[in-house]
PDB file of N, CA, C, O and CB in Angstrom:
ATOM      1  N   UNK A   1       0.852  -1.168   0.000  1.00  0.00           N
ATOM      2  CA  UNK A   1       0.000   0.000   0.000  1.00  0.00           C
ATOM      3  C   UNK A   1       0.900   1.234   0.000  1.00  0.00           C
ATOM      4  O   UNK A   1       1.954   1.223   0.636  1.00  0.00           O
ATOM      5  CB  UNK A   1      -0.971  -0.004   1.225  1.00  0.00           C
ATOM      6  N   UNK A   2       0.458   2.420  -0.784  1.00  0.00           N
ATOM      7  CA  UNK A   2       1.394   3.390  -0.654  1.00  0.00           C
ATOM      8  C   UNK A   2       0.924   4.165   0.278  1.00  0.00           C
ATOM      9  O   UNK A   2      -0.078   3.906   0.945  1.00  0.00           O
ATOM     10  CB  UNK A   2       1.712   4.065  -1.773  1.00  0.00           C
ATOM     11  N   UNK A   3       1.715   5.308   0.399  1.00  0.00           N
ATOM     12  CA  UNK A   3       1.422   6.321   1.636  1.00  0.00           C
ATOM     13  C   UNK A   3       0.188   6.812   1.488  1.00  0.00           C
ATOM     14  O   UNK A   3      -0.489   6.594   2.493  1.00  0.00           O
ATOM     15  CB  UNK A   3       2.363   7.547   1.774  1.00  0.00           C
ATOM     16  N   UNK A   4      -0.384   7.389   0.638  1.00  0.00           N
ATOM     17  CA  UNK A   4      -1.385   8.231   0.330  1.00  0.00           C
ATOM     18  C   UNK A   4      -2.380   7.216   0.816  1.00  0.00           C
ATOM     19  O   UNK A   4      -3.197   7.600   1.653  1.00  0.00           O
ATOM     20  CB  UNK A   4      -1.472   8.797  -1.188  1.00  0.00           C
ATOM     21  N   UNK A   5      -2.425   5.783   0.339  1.00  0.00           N
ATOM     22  CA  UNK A   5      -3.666   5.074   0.996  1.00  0.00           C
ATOM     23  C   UNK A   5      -3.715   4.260   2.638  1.00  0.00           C
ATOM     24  O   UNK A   5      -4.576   3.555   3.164  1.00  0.00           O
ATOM     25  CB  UNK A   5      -3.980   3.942  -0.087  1.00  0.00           C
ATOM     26  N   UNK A   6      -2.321   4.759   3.120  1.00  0.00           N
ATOM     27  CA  UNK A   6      -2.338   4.762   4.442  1.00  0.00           C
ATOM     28  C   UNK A   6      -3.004   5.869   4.891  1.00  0.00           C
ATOM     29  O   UNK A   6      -4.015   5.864   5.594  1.00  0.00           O
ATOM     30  CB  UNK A   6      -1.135   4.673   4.961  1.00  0.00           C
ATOM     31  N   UNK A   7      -2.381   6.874   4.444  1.00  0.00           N
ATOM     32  CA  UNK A   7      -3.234   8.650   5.173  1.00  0.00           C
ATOM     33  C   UNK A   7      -4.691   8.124   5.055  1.00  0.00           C
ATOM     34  O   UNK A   7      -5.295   7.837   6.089  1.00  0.00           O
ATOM     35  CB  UNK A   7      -3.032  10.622   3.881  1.00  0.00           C
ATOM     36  N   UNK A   8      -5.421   7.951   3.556  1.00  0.00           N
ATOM     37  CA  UNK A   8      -7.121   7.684   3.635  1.00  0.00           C
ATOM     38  C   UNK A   8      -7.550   6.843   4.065  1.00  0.00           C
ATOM     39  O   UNK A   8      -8.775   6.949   4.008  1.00  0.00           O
ATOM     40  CB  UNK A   8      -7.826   7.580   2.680  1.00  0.00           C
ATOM     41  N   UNK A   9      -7.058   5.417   4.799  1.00  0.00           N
ATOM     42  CA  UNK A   9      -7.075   4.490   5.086  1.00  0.00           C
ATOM     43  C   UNK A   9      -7.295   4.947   7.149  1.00  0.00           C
ATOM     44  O   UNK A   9      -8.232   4.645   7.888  1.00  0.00           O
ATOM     45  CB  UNK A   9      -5.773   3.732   4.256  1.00  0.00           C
ATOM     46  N   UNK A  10      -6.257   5.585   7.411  1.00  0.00           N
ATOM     47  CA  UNK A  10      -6.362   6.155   8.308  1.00  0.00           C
ATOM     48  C   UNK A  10      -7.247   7.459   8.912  1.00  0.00           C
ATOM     49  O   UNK A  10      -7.420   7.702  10.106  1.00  0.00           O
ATOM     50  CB  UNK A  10      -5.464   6.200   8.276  1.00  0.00           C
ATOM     51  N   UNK A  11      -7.696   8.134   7.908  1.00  0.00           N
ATOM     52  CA  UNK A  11      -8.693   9.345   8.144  1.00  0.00           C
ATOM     53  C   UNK A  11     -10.063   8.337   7.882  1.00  0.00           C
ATOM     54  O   UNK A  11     -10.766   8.043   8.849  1.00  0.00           O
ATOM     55  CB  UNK A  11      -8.472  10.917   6.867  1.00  0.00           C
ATOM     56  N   UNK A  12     -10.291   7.986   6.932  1.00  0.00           N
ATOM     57  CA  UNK A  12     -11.464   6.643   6.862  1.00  0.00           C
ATOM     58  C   UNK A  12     -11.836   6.145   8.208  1.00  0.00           C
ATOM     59  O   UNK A  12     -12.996   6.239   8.610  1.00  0.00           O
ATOM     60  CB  UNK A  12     -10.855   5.213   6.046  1.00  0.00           C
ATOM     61  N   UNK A  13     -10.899   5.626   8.907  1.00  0.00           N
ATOM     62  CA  UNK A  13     -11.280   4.529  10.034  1.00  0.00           C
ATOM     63  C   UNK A  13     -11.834   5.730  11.262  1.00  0.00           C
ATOM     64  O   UNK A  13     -12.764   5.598  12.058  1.00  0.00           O
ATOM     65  CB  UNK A  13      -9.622   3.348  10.631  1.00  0.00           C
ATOM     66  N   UNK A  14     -10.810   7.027  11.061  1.00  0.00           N
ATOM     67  CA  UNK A  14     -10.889   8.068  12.156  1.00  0.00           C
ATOM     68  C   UNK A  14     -12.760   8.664  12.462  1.00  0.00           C
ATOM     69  O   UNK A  14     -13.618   8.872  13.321  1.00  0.00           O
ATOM     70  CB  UNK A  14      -9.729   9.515  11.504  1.00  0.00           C
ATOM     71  N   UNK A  15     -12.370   8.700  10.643  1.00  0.00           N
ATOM     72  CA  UNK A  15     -14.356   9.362  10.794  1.00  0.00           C
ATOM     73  C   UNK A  15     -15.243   8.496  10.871  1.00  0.00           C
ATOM     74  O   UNK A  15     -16.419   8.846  10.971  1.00  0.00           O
ATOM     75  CB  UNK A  15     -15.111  10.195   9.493  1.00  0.00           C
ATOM     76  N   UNK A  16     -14.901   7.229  10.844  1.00  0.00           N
ATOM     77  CA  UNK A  16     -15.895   5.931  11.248  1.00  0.00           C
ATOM     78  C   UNK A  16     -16.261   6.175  12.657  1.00  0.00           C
ATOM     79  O   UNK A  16     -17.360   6.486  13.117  1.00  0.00           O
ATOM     80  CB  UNK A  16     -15.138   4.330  11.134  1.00  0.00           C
ATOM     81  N   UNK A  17     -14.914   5.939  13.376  1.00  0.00           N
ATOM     82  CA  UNK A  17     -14.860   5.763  14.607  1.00  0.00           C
ATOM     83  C   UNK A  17     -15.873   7.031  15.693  1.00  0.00           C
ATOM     84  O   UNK A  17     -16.501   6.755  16.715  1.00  0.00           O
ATOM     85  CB  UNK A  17     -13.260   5.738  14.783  1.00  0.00           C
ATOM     86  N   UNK A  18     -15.721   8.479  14.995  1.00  0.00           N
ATOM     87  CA  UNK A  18     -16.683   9.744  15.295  1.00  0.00           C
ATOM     88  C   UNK A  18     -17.800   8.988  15.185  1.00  0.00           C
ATOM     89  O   UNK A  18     -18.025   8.531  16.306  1.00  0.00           O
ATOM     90  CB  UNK A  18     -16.676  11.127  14.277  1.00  0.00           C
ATOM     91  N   UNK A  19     -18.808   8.537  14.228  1.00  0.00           N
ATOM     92  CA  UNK A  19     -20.027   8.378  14.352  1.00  0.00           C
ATOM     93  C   UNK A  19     -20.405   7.137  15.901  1.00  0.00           C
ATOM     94  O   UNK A  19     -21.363   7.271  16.663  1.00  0.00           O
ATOM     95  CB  UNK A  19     -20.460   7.885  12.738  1.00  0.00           C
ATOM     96  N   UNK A  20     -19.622   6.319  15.962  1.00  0.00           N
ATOM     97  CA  UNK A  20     -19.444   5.027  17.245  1.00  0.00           C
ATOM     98  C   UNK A  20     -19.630   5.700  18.427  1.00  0.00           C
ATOM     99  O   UNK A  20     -20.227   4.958  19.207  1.00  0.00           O
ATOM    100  CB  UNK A  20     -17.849   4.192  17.405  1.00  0.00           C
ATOM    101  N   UNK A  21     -19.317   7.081  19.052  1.00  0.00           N
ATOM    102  CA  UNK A  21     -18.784   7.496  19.921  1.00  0.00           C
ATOM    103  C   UNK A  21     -20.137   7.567  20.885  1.00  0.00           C
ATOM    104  O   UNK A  21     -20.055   7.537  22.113  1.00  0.00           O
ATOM    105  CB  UNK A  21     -17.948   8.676  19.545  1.00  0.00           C
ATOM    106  N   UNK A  22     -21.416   7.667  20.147  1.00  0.00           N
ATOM    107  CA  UNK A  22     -22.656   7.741  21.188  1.00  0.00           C
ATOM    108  C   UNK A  22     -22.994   6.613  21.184  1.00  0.00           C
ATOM    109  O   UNK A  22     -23.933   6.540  21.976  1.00  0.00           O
ATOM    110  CB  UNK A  22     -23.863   8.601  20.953  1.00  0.00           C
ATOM    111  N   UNK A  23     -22.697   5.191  20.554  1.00  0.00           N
ATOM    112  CA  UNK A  23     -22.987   3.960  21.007  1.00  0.00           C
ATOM    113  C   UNK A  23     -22.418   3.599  22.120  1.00  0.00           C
ATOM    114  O   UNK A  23     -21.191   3.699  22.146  1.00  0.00           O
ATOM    115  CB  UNK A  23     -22.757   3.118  20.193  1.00  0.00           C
ATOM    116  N   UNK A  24     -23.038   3.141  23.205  1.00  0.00           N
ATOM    117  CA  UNK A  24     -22.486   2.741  24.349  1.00  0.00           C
ATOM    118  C   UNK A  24     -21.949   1.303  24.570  1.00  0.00           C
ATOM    119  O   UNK A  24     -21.085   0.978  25.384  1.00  0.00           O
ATOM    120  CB  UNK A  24     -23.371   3.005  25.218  1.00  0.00           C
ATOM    121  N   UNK A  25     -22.643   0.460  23.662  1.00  0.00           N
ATOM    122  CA  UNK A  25     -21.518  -0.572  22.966  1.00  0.00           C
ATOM    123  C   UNK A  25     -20.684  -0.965  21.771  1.00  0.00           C
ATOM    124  O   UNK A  25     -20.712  -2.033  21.160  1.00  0.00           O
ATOM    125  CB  UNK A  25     -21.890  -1.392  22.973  1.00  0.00           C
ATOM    126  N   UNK A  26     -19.873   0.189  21.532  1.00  0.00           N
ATOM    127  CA  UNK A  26     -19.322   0.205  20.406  1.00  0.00           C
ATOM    128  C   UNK A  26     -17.768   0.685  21.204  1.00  0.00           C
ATOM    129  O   UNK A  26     -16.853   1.306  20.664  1.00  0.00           O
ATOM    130  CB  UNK A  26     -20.172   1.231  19.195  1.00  0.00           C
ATOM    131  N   UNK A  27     -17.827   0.081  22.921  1.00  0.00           N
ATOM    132  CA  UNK A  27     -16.318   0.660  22.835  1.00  0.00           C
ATOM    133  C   UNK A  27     -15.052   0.004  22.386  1.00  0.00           C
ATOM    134  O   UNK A  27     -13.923   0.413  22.118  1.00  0.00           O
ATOM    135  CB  UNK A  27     -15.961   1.012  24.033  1.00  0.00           C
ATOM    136  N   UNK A  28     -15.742  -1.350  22.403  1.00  0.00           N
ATOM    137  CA  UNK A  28     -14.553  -2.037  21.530  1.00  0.00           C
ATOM    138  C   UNK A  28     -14.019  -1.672  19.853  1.00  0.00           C
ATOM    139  O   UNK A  28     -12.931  -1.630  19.280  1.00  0.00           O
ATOM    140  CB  UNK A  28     -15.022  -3.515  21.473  1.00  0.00           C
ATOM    141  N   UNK A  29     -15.125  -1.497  19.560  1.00  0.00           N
ATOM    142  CA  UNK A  29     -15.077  -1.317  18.071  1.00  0.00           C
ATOM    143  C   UNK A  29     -14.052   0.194  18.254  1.00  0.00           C
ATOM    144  O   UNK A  29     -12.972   0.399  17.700  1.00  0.00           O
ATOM    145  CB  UNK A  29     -16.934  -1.138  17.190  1.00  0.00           C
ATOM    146  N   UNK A  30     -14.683   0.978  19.063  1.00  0.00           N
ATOM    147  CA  UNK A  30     -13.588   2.396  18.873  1.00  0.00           C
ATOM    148  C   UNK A  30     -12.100   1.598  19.169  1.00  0.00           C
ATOM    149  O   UNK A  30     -11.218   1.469  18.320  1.00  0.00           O
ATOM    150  CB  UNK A  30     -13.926   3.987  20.343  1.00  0.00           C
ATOM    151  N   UNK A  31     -12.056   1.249  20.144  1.00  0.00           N
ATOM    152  CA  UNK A  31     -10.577   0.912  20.271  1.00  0.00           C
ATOM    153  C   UNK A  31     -10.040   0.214  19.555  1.00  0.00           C
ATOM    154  O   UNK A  31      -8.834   0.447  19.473  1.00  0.00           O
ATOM    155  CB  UNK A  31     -10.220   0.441  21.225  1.00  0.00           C
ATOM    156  N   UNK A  32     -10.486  -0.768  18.825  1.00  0.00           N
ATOM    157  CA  UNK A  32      -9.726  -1.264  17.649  1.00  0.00           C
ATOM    158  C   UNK A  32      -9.470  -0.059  16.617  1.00  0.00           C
ATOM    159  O   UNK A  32      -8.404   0.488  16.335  1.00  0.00           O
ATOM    160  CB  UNK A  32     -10.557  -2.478  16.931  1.00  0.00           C
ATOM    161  N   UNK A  33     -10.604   0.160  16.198  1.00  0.00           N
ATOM    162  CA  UNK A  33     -10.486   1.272  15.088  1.00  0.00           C
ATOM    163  C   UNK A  33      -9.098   1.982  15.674  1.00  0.00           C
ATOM    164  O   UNK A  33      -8.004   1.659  15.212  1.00  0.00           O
ATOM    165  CB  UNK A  33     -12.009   2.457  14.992  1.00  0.00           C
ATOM    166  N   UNK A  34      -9.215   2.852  16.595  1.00  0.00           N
ATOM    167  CA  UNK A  34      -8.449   3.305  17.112  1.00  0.00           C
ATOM    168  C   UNK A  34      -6.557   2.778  16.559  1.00  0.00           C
ATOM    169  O   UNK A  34      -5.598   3.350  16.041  1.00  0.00           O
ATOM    170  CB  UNK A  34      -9.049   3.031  18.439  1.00  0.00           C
ATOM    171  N   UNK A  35      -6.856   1.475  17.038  1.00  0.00           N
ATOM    172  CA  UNK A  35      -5.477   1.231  17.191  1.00  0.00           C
ATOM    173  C   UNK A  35      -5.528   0.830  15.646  1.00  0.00           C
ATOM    174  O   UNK A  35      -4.476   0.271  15.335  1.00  0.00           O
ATOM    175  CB  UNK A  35      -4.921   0.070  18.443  1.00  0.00           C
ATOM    176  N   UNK A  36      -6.177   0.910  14.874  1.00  0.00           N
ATOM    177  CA  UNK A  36      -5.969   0.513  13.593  1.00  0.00           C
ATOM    178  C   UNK A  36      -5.649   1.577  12.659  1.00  0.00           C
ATOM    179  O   UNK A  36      -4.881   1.434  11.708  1.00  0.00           O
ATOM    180  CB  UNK A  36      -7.035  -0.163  13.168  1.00  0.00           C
ATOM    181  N   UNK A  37      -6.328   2.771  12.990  1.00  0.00           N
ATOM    182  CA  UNK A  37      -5.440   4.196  12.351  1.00  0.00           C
ATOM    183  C   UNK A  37      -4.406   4.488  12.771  1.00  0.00           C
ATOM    184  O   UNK A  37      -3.529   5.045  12.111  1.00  0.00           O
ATOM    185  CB  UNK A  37      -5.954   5.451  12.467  1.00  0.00           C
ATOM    186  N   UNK A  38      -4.327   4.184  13.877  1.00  0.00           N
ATOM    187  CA  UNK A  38      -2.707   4.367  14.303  1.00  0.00           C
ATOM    188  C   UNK A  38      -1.647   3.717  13.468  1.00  0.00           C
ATOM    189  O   UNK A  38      -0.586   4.287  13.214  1.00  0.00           O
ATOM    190  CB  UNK A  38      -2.431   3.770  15.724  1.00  0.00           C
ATOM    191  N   UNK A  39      -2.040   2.152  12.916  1.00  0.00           N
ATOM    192  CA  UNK A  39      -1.261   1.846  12.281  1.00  0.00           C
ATOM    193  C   UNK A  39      -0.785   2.070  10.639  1.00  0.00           C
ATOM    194  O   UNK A  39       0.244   1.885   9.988  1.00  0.00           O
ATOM    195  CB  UNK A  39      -1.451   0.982  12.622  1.00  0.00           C
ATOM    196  N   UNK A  40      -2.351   2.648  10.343  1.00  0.00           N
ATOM    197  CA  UNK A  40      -2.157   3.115   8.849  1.00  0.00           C
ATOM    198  C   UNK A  40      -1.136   4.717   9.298  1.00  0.00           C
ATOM    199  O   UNK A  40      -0.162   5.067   8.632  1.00  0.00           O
ATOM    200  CB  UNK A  40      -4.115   3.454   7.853  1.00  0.00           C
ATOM    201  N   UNK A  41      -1.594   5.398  10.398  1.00  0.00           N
ATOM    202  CA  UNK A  41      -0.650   6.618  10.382  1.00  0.00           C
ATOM    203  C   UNK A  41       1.053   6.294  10.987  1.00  0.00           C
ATOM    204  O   UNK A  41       2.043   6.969  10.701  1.00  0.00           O
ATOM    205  CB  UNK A  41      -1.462   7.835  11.434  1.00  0.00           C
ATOM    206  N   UNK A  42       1.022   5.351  11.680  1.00  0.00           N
ATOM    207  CA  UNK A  42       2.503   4.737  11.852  1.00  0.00           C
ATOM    208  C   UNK A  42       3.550   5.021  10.004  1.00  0.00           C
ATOM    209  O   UNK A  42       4.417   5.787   9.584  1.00  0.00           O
ATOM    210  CB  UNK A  42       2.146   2.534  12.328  1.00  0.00           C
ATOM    211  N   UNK A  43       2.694   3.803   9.449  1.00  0.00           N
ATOM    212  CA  UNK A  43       2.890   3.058   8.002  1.00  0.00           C
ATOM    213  C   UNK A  43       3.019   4.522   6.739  1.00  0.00           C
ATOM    214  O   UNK A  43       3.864   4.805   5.891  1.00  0.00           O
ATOM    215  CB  UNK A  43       1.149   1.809   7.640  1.00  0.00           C
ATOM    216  N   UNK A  44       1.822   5.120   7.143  1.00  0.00           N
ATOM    217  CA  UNK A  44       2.762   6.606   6.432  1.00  0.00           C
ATOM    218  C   UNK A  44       3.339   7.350   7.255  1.00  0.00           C
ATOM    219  O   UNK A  44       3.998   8.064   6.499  1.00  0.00           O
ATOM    220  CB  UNK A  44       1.962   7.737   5.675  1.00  0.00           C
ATOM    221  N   UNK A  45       3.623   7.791   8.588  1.00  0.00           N
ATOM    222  CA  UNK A  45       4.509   8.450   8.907  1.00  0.00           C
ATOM    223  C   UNK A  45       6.176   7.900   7.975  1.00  0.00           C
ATOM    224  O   UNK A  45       6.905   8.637   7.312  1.00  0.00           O
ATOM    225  CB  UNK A  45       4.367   8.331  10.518  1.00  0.00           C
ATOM    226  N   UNK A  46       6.396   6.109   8.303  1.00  0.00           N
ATOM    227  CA  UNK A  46       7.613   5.503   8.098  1.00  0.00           C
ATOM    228  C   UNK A  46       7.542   5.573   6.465  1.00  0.00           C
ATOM    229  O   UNK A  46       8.665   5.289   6.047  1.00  0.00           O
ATOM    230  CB  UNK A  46       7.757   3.954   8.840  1.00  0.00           C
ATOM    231  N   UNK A  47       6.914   5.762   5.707  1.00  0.00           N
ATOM    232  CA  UNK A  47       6.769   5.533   4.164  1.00  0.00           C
ATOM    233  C   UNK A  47       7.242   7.170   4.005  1.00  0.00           C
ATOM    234  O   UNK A  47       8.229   7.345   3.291  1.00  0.00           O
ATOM    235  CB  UNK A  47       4.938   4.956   3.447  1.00  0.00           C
ATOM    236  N   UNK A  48       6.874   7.881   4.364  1.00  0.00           N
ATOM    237  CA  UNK A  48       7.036   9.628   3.849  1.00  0.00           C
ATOM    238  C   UNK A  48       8.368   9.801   4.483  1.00  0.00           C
ATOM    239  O   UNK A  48       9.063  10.462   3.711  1.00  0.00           O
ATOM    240  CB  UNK A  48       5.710  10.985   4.554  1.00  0.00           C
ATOM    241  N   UNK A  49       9.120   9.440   5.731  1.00  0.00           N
ATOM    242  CA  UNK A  49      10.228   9.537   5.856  1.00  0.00           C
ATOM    243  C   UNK A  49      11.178   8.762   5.786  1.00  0.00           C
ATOM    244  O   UNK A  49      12.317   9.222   5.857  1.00  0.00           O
ATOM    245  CB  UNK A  49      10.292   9.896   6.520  1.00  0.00           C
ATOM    246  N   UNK A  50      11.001   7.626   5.657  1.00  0.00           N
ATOM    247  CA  UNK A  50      12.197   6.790   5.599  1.00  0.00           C
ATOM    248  C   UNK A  50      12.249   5.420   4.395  1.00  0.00           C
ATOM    249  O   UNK A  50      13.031   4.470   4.350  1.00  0.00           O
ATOM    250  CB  UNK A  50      12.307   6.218   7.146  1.00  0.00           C
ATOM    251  N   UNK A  51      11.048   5.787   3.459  1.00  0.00           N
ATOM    252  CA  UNK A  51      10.506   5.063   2.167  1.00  0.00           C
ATOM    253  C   UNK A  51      10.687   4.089   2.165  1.00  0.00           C
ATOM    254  O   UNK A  51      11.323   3.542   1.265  1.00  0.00           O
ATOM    255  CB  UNK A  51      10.832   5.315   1.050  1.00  0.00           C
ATOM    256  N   UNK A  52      10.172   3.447   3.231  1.00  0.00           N
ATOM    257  CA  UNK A  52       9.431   2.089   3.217  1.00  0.00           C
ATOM    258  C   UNK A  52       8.848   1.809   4.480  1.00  0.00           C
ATOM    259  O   UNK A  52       9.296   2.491   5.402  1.00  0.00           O
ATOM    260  CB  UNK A  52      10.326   0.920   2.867  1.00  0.00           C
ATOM    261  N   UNK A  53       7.837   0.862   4.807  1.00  0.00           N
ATOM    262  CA  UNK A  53       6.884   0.851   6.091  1.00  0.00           C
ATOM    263  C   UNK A  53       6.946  -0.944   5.914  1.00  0.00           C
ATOM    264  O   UNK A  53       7.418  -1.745   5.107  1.00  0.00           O
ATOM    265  CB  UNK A  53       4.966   1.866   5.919  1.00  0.00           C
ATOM    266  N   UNK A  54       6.294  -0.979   6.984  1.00  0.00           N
ATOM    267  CA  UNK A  54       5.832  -2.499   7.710  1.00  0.00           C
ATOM    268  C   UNK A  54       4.144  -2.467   7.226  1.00  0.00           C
ATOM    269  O   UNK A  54       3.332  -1.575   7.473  1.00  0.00           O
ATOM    270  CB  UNK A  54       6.068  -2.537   9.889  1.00  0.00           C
ATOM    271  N   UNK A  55       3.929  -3.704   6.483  1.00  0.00           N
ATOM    272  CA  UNK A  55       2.790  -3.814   6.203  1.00  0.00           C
ATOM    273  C   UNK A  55       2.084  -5.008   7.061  1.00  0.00           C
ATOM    274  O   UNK A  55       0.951  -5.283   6.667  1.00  0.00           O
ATOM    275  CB  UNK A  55       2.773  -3.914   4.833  1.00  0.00           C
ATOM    276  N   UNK A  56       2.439  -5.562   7.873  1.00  0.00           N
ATOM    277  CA  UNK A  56       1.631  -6.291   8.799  1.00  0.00           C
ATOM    278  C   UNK A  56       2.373  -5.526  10.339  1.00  0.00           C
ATOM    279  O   UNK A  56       3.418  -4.902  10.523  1.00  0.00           O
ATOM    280  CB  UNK A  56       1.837  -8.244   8.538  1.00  0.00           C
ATOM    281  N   UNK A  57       1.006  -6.039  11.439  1.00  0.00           N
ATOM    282  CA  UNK A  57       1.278  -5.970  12.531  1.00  0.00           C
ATOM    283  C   UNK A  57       2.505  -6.734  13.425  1.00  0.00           C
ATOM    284  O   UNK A  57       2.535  -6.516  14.636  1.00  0.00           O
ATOM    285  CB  UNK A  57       0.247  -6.156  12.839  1.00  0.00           C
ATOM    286  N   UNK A  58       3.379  -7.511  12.895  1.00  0.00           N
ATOM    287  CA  UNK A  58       3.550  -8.325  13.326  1.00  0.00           C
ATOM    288  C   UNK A  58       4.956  -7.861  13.486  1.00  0.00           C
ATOM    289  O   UNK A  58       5.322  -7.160  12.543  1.00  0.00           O
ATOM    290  CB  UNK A  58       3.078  -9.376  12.772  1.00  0.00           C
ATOM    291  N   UNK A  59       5.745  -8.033  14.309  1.00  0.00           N
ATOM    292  CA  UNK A  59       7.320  -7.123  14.615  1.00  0.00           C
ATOM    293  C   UNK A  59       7.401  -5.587  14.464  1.00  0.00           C
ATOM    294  O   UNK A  59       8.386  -4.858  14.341  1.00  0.00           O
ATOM    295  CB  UNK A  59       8.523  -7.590  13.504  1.00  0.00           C
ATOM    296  N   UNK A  60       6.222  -5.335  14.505  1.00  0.00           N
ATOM    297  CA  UNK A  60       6.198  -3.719  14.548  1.00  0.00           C
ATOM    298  C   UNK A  60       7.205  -3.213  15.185  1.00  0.00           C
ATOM    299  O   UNK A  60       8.110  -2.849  14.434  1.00  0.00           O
ATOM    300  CB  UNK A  60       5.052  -3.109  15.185  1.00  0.00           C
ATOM    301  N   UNK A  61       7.476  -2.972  16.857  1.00  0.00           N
ATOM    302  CA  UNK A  61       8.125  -2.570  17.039  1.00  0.00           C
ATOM    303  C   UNK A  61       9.643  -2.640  17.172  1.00  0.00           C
ATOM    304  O   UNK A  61      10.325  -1.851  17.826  1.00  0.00           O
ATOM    305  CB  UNK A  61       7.635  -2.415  17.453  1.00  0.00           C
ATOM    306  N   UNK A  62      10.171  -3.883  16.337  1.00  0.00           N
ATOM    307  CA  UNK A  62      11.400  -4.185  16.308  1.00  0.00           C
ATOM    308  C   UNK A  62      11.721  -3.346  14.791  1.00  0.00           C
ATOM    309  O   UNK A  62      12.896  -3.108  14.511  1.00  0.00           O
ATOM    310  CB  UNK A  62      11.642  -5.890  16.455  1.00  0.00           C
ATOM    311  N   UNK A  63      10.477  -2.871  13.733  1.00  0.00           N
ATOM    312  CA  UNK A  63      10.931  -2.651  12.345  1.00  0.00           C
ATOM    313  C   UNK A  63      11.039  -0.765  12.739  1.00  0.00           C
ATOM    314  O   UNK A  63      11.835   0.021  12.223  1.00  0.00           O
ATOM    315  CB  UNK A  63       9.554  -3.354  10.859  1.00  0.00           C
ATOM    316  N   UNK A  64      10.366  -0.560  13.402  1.00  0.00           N
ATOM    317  CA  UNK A  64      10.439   0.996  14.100  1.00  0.00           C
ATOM    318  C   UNK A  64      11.538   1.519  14.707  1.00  0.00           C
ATOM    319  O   UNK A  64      11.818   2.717  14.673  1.00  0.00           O
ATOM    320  CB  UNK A  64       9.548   1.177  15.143  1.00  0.00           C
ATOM    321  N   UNK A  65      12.397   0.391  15.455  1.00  0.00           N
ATOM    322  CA  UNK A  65      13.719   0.311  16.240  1.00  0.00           C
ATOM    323  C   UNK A  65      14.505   0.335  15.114  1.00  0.00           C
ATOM    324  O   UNK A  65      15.455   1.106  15.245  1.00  0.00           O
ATOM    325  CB  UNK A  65      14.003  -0.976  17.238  1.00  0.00           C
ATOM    326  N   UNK A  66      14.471  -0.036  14.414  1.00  0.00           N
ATOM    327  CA  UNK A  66      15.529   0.198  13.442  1.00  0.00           C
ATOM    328  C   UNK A  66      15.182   0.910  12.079  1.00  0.00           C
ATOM    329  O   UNK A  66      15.623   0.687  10.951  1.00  0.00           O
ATOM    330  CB  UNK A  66      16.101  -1.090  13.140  1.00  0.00           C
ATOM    331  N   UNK A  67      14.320   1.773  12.492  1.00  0.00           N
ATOM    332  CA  UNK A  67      14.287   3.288  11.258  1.00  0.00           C
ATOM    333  C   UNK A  67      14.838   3.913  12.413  1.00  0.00           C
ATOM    334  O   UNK A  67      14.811   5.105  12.109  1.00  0.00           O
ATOM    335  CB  UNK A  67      12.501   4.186  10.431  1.00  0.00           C
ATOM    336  N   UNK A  68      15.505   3.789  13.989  1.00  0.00           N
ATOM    337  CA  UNK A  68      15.322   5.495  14.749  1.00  0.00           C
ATOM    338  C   UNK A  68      13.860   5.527  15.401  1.00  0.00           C
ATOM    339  O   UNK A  68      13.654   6.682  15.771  1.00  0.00           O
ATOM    340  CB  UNK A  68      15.375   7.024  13.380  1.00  0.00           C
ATOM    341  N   UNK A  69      12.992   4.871  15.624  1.00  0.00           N
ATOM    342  CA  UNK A  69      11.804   5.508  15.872  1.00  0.00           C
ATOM    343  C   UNK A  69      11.432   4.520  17.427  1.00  0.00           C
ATOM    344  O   UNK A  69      10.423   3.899  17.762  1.00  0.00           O
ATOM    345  CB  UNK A  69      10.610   5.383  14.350  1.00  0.00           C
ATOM    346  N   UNK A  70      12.287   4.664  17.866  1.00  0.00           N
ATOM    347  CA  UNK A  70      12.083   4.050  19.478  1.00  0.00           C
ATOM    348  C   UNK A  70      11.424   4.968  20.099  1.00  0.00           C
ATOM    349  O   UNK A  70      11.119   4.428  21.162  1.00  0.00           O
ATOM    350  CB  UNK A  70      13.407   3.751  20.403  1.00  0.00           C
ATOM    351  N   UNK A  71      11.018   6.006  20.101  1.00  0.00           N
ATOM    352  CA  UNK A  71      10.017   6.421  20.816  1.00  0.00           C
ATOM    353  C   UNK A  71       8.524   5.907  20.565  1.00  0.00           C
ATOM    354  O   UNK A  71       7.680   5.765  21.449  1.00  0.00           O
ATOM    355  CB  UNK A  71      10.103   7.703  20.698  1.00  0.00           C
ATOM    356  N   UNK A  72       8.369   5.684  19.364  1.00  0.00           N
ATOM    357  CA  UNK A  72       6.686   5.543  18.657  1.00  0.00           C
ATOM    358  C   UNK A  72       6.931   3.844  19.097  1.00  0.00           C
ATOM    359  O   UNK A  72       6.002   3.251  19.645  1.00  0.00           O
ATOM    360  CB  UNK A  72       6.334   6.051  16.330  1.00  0.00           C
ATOM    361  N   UNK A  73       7.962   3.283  18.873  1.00  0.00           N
ATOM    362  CA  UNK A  73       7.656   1.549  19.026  1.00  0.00           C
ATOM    363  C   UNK A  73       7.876   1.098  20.486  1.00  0.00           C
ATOM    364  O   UNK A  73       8.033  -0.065  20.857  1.00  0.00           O
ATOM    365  CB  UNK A  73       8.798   0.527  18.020  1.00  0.00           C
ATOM    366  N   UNK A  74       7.863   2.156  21.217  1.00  0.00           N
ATOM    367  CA  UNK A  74       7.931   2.114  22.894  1.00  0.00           C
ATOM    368  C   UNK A  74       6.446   2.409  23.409  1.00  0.00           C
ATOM    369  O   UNK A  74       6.050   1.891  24.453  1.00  0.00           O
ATOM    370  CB  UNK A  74       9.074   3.402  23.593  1.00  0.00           C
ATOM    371  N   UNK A  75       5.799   3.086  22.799  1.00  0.00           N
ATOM    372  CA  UNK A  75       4.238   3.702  22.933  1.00  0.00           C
ATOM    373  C   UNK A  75       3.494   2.950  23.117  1.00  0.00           C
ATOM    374  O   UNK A  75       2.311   3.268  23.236  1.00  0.00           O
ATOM    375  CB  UNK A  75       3.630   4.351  21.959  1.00  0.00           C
TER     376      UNK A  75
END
C-alpha cells in the first residue's frame, strides 16, 4: 500500500470511529479502530520519511527500532 492510501485508510477509520462514539456498545469497536489508524498513520509516517513501512502488525516494534523511531515503538 502506498502512503497516500495509508493517510485515507487512516482518516477513513478516524471518521468511522466519530459516528461510534454515542454507542455505548461500540467501545470495543472504537478501540480497535483506534489502534488501527494508528497503524495506517505509523505506516505513512515511516513511508514519507524513511521510504518504506511495515505492512503487517507483526514485529512492529522491532521494524520501528531500526528506522530510529524508538520512541513511537515504545508507545
Amino acid at each position: 500500500m502506498l502512503a497516500d492510501a495509508h493517510r485515507d485508510a487512516a482518516e477513513d477509520i478516524e471518521a468511522s470511529i466519530a459516528t461510534l462514539v454515542a454507542s455505548p456498545r461500540a467501545s470495543r469497536l472504537i478501540i480497535e479502530g483506534a489502534w488501527g489508524a494508528a497503524f495506517h498513520w505509523i505506516a505513512f509516517g515511516c513511508q514519507t520519511k524513511h521510504g518504506k513501512h511495515q505492512e503487517s502488525h507483526a514485529r512492529l516494534g522491532a521494524f520501528l527500532r531500526t528506522q530510529g523511531e524508538t520512541p513511537t515503538a515504545n508507545k
